[in-house]
PDB file with SEQRES, HELIX, SHEET and CRYST1 records, atoms N, CA, C and O in Angstrom:
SEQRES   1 A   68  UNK UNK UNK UNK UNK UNK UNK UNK UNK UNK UNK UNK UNK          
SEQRES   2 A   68  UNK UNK UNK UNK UNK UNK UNK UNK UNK UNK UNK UNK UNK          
SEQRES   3 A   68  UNK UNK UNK UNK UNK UNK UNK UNK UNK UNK UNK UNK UNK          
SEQRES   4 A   68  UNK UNK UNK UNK UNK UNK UNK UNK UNK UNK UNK UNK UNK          
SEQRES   5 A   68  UNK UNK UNK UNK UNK UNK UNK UNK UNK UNK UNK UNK UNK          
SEQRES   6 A   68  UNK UNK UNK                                                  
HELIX    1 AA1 UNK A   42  UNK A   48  1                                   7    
SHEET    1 AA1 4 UNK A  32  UNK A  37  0                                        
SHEET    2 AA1 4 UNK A  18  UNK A  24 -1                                        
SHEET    3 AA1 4 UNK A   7  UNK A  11 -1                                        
SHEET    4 AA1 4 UNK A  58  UNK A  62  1                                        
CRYST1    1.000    1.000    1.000  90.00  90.00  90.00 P 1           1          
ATOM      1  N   UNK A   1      12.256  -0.323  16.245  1.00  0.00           N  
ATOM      2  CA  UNK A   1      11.215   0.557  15.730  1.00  0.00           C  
ATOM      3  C   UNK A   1       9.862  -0.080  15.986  1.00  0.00           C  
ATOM      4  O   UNK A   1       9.673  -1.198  15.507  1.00  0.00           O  
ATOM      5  N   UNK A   2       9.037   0.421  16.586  1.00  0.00           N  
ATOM      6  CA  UNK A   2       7.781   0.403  16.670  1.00  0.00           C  
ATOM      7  C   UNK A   2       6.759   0.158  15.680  1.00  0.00           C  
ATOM      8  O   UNK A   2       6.604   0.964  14.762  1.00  0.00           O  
ATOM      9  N   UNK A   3       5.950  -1.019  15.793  1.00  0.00           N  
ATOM     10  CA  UNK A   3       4.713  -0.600  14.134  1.00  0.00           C  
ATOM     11  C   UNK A   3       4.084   0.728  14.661  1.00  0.00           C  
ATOM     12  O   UNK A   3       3.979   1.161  15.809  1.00  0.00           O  
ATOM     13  N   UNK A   4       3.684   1.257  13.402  1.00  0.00           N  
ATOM     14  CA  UNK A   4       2.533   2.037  13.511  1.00  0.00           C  
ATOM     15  C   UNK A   4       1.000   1.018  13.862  1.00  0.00           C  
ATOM     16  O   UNK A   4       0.968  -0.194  13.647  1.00  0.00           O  
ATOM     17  N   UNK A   5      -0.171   1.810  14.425  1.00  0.00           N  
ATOM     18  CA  UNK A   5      -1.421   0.811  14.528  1.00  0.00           C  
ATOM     19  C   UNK A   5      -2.256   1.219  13.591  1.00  0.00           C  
ATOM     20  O   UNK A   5      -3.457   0.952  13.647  1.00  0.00           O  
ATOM     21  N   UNK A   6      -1.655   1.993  12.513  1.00  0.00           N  
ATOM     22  CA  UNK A   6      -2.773   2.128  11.234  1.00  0.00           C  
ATOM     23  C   UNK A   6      -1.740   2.103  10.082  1.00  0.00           C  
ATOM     24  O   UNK A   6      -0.656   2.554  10.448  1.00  0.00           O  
ATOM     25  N   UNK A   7      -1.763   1.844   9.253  1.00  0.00           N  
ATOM     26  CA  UNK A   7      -1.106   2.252   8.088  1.00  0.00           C  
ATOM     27  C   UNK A   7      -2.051   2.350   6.610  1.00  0.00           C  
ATOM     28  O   UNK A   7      -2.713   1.326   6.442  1.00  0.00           O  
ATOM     29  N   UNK A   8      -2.202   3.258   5.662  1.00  0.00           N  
ATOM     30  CA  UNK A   8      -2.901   3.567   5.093  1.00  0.00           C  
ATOM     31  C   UNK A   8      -2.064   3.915   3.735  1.00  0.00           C  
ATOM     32  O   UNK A   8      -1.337   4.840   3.374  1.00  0.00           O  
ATOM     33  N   UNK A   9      -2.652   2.418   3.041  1.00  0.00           N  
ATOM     34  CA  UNK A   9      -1.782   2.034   1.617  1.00  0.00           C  
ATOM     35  C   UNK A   9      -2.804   2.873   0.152  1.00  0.00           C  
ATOM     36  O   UNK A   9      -4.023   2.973   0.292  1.00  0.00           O  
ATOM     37  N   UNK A  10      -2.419   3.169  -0.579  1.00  0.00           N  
ATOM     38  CA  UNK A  10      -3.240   4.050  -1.998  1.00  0.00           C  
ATOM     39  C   UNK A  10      -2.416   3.025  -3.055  1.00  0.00           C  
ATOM     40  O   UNK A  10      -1.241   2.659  -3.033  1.00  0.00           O  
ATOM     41  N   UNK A  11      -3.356   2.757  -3.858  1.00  0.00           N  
ATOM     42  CA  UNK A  11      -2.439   1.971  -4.732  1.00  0.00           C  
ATOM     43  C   UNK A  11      -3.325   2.166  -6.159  1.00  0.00           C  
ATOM     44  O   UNK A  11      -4.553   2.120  -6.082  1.00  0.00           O  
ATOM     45  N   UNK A  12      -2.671   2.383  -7.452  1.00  0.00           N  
ATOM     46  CA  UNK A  12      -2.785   3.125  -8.537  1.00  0.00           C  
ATOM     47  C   UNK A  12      -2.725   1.807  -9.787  1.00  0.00           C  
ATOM     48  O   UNK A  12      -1.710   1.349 -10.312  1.00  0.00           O  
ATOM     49  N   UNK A  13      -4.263   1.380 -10.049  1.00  0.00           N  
ATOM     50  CA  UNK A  13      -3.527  -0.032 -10.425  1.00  0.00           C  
ATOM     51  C   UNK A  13      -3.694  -0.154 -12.025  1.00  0.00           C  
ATOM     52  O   UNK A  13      -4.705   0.151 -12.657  1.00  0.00           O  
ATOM     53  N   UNK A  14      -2.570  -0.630 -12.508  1.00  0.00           N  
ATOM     54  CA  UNK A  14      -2.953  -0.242 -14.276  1.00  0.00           C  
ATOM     55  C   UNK A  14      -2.771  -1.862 -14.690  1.00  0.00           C  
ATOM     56  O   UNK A  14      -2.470  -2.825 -13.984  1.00  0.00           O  
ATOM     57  N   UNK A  15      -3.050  -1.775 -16.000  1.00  0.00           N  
ATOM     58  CA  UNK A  15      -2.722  -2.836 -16.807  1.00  0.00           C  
ATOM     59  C   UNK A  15      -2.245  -3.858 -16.331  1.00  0.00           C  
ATOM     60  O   UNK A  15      -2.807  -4.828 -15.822  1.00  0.00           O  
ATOM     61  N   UNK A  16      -0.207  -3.440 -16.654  1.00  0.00           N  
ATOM     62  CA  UNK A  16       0.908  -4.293 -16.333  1.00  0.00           C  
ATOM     63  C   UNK A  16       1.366  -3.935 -14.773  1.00  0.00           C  
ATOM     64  O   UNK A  16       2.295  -4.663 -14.423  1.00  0.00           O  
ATOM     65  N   UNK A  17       1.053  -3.239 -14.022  1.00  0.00           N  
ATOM     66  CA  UNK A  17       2.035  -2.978 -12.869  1.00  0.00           C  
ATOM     67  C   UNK A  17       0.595  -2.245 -11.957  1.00  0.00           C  
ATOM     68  O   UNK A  17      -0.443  -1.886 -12.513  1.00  0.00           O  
ATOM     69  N   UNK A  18       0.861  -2.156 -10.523  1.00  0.00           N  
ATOM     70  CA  UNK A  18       0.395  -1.562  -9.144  1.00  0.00           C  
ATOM     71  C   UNK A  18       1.409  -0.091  -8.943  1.00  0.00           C  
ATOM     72  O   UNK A  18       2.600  -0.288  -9.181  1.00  0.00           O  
ATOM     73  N   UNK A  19       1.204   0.669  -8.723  1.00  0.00           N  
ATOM     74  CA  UNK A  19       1.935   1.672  -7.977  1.00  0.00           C  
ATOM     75  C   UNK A  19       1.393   1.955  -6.460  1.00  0.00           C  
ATOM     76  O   UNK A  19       0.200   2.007  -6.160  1.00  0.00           O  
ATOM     77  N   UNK A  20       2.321   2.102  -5.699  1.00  0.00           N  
ATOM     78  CA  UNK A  20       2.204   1.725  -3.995  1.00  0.00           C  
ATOM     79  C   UNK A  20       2.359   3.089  -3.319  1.00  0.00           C  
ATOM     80  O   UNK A  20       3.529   3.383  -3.565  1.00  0.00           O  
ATOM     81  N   UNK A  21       1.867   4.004  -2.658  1.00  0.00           N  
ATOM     82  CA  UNK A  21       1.971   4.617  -1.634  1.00  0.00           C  
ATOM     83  C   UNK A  21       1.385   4.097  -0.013  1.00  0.00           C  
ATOM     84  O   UNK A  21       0.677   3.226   0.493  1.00  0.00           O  
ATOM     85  N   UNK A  22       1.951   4.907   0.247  1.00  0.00           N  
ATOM     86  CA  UNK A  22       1.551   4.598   2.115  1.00  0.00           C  
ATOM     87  C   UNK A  22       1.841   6.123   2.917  1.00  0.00           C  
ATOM     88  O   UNK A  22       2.630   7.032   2.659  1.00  0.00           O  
ATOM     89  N   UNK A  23       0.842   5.946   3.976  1.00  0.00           N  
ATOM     90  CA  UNK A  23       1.267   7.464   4.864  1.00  0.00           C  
ATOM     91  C   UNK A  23       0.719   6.118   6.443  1.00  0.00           C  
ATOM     92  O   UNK A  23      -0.043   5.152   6.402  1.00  0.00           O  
ATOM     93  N   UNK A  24       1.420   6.616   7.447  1.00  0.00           N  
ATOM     94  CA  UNK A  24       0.651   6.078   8.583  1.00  0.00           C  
ATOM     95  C   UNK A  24      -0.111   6.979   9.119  1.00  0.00           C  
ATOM     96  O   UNK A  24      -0.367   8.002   8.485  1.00  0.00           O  
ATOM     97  N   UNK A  25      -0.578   6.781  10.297  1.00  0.00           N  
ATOM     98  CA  UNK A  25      -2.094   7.345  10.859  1.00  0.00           C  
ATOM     99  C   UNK A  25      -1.096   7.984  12.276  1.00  0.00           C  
ATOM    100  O   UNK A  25      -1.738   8.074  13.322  1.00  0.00           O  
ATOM    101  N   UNK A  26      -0.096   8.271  12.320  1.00  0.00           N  
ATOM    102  CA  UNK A  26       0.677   9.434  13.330  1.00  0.00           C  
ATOM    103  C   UNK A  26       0.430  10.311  12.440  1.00  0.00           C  
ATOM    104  O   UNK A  26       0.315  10.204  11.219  1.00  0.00           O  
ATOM    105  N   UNK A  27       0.305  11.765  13.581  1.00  0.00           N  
ATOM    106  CA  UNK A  27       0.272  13.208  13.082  1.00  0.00           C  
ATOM    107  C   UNK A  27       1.422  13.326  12.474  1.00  0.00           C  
ATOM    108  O   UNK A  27       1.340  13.969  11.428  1.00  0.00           O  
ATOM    109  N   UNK A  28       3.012  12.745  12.881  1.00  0.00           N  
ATOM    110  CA  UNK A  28       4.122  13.207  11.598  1.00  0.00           C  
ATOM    111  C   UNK A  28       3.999  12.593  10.503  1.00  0.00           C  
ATOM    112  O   UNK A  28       4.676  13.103   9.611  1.00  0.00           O  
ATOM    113  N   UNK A  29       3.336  11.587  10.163  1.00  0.00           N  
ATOM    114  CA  UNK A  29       3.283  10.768   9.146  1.00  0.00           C  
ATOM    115  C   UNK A  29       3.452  11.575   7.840  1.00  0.00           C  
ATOM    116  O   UNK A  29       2.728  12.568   7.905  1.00  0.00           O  
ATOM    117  N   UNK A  30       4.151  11.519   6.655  1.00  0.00           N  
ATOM    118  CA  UNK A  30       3.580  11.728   5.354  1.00  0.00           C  
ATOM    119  C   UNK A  30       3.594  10.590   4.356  1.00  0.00           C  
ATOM    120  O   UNK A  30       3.680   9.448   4.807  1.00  0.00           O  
ATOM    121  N   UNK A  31       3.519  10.773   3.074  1.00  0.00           N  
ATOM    122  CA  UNK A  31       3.122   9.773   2.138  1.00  0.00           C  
ATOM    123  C   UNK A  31       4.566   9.501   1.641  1.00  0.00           C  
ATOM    124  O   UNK A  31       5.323  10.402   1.282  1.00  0.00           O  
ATOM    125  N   UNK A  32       4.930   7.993   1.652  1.00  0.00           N  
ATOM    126  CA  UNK A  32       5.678   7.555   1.370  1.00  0.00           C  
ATOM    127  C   UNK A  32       5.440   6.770   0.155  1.00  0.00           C  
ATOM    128  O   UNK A  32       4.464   6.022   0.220  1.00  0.00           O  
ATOM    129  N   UNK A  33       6.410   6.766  -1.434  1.00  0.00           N  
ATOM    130  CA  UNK A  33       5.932   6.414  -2.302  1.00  0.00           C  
ATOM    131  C   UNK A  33       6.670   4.736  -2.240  1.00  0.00           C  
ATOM    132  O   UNK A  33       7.887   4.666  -2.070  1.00  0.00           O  
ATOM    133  N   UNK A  34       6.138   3.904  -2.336  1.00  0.00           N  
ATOM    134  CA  UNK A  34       6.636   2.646  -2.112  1.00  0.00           C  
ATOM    135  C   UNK A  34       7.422   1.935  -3.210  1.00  0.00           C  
ATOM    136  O   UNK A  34       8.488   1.354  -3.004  1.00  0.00           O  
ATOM    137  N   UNK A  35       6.762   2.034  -4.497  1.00  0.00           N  
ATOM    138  CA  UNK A  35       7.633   1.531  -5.794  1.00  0.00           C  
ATOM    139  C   UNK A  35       6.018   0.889  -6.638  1.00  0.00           C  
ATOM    140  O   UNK A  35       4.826   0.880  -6.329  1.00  0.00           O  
ATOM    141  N   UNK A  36       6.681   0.506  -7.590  1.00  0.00           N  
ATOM    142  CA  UNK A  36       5.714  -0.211  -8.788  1.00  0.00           C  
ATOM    143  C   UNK A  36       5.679  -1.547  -7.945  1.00  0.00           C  
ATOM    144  O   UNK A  36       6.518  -1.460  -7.049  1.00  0.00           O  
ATOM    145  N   UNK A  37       5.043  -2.687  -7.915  1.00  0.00           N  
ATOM    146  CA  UNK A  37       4.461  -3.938  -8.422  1.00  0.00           C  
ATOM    147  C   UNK A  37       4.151  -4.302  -9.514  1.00  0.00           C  
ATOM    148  O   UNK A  37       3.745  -3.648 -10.475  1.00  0.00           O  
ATOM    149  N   UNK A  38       4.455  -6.053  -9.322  1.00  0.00           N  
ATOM    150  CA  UNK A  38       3.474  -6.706 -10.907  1.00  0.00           C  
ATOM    151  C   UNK A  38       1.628  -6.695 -10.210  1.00  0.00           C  
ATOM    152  O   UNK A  38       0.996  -6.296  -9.232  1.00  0.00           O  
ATOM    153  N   UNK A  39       1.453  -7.343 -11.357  1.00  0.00           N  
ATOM    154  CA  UNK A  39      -0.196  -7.448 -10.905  1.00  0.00           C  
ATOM    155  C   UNK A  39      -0.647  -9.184 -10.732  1.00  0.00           C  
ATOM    156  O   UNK A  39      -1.717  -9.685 -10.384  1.00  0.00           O  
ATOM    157  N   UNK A  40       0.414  -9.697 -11.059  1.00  0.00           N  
ATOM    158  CA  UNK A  40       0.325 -11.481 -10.422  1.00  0.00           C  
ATOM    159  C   UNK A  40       0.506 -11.533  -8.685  1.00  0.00           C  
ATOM    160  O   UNK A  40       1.407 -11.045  -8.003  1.00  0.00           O  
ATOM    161  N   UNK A  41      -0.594 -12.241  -8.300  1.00  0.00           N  
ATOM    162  CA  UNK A  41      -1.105 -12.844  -7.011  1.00  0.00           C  
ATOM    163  C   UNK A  41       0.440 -12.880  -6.406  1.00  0.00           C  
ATOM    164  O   UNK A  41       0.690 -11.879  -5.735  1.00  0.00           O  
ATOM    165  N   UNK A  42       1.101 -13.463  -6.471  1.00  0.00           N  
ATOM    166  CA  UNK A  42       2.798 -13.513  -5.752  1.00  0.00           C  
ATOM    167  C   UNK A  42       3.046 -12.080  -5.320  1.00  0.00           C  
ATOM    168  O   UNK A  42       3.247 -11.674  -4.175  1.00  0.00           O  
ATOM    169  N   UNK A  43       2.994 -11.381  -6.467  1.00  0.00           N  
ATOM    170  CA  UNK A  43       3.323 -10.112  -6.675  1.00  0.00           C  
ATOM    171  C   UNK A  43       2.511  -9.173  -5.068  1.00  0.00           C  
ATOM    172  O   UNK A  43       3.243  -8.550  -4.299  1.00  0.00           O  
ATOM    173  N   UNK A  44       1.290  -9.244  -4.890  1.00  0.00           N  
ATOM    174  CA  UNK A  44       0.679  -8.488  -3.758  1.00  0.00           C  
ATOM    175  C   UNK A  44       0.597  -9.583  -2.593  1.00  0.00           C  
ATOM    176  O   UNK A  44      -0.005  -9.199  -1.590  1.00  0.00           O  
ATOM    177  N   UNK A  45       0.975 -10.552  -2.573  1.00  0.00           N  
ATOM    178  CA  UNK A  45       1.260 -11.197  -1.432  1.00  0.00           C  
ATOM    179  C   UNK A  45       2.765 -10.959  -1.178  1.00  0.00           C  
ATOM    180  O   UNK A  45       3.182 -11.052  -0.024  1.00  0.00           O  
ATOM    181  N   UNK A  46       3.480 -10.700  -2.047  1.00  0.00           N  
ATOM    182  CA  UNK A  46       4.704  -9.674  -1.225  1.00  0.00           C  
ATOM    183  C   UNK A  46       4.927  -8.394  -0.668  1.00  0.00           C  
ATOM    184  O   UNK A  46       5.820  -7.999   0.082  1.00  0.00           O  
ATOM    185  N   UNK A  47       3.876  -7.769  -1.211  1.00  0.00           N  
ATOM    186  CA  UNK A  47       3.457  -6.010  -1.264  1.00  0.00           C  
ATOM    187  C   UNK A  47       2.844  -6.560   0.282  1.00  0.00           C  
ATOM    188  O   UNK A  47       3.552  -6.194   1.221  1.00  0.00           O  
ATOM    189  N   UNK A  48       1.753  -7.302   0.624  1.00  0.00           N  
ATOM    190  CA  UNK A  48       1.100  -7.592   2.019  1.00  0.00           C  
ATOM    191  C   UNK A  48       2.066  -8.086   3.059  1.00  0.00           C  
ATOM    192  O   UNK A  48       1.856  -7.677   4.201  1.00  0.00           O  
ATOM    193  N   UNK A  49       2.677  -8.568   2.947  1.00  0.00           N  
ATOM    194  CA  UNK A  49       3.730  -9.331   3.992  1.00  0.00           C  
ATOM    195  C   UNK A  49       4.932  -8.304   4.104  1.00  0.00           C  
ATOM    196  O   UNK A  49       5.617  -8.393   5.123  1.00  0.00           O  
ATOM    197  N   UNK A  50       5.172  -7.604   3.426  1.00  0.00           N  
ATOM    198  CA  UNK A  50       6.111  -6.440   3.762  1.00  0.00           C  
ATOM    199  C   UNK A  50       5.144  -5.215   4.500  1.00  0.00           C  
ATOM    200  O   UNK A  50       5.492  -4.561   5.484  1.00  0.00           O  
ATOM    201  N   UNK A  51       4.023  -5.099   3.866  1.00  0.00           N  
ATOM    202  CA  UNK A  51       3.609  -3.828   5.362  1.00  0.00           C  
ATOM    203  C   UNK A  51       2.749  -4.342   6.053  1.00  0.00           C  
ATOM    204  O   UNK A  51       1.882  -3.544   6.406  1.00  0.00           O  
ATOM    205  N   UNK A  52       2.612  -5.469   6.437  1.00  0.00           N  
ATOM    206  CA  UNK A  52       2.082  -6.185   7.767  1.00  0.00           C  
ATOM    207  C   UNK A  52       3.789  -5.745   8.356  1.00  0.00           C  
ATOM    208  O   UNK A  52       3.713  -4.664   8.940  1.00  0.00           O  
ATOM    209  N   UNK A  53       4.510  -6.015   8.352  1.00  0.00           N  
ATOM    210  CA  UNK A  53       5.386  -6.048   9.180  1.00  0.00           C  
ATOM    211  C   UNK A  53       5.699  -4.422   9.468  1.00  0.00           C  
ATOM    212  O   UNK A  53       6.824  -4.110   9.861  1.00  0.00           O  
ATOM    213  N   UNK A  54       4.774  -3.500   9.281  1.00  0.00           N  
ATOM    214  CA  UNK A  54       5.001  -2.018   9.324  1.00  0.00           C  
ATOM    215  C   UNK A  54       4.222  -1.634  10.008  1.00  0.00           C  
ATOM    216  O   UNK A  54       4.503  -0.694  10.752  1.00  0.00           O  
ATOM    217  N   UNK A  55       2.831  -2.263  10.023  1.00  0.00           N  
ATOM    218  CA  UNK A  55       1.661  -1.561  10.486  1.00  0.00           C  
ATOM    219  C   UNK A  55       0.980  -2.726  11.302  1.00  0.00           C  
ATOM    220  O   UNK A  55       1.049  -3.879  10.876  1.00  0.00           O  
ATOM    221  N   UNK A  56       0.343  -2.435  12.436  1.00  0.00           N  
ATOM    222  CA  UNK A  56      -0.611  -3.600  13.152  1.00  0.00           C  
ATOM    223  C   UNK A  56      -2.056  -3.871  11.802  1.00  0.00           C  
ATOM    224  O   UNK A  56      -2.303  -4.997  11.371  1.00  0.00           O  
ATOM    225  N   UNK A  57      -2.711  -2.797  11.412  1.00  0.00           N  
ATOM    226  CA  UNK A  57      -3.762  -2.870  10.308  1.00  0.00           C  
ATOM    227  C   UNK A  57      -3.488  -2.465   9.311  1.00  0.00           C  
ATOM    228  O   UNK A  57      -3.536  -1.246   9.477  1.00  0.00           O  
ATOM    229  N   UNK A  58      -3.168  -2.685   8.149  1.00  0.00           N  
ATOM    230  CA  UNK A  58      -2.986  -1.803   6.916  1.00  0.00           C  
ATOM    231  C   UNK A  58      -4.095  -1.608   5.969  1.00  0.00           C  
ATOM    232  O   UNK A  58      -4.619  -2.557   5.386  1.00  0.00           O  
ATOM    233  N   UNK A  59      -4.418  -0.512   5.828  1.00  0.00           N  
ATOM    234  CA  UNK A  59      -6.180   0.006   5.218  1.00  0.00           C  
ATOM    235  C   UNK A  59      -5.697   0.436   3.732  1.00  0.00           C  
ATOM    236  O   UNK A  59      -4.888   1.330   3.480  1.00  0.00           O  
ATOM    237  N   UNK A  60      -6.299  -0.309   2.900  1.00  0.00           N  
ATOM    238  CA  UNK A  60      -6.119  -0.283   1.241  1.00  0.00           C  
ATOM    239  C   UNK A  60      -6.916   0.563   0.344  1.00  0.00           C  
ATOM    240  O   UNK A  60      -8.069   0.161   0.183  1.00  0.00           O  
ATOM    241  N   UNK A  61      -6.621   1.527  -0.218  1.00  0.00           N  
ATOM    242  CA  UNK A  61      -7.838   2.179  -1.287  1.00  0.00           C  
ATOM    243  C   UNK A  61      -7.201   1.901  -2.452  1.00  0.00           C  
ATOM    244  O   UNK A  61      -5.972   1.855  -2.390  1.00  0.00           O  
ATOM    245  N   UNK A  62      -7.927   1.625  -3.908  1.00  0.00           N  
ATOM    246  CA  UNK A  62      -7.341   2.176  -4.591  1.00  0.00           C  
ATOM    247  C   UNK A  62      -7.996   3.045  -5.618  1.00  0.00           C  
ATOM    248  O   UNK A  62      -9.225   3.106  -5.627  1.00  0.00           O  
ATOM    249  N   UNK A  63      -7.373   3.642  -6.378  1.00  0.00           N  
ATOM    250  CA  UNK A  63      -7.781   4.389  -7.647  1.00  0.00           C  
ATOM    251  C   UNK A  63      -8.730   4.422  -8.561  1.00  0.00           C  
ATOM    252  O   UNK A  63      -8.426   4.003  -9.678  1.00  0.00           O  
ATOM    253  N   UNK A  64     -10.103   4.919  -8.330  1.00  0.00           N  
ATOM    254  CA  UNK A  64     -11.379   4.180  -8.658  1.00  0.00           C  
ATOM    255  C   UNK A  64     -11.414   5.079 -10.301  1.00  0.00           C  
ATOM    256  O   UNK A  64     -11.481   6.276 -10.581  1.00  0.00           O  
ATOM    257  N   UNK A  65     -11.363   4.285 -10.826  1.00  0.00           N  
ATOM    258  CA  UNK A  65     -11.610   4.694 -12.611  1.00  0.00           C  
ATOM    259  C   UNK A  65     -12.964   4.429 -13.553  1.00  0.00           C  
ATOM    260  O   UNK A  65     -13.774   3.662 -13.034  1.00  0.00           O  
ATOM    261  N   UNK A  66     -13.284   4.903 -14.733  1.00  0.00           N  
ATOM    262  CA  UNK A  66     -14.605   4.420 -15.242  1.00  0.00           C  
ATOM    263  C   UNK A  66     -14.488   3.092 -15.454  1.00  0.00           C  
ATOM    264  O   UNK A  66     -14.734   2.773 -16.617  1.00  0.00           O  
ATOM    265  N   UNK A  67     -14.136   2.025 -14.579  1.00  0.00           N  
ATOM    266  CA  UNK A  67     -14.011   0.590 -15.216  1.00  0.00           C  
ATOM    267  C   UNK A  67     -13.944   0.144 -13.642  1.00  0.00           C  
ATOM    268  O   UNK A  67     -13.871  -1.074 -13.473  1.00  0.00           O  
ATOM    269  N   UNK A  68     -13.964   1.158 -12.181  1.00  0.00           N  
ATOM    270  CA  UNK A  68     -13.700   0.390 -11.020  1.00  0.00           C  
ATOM    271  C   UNK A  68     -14.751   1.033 -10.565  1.00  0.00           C  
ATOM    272  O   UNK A  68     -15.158   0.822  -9.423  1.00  0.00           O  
TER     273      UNK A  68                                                      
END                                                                             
C-alpha cells in the first residue's frame, strides 16, 4: 500500500483523553475515526509515529474552544 502525500488529522482534545480523526487528501478519501488517546506526551508520540507511517505530511487541526 502506498502512503498517501497528505493526510489530514482533526483531533477533539478534552481534559482526560484526544479523540482522533483523519481523511487523506485523495478525491476517494473519507474521514476515518481513529480512536481516543491519553493526553501524556508518550501518548501523541504514538498517535505521530503511527500516521507518519500513513501519510508522507500529516496536517493537524484541532478543536478550537473558548479556552483555545
Amino acid at each position: 500500500m502506498s502512503q498517501a502525500s497528505t493526510l489530514f488529522v482533526g483531533l477533539d482534545v478534552h481534559k482526560d483523553s484526544i479523540s482522533v480523526a483523519q481523511v487523506s487528501s485523495e478525491p476517494t478519501g473519507s474521514v476515518v475515526f481513529v480512536g481516543r488517546i491519553g493526553t501524556r506526551t508518550a501518548d501523541i508520540d504514538k498517535l505521530l509515529r503511527r500516521l507518519q507511517s500513513r501519510a508522507v505530511r500529516p496536517v493537524f487541526a484541532y478543536e478550537a474552544g473558548p479556552c483555545g
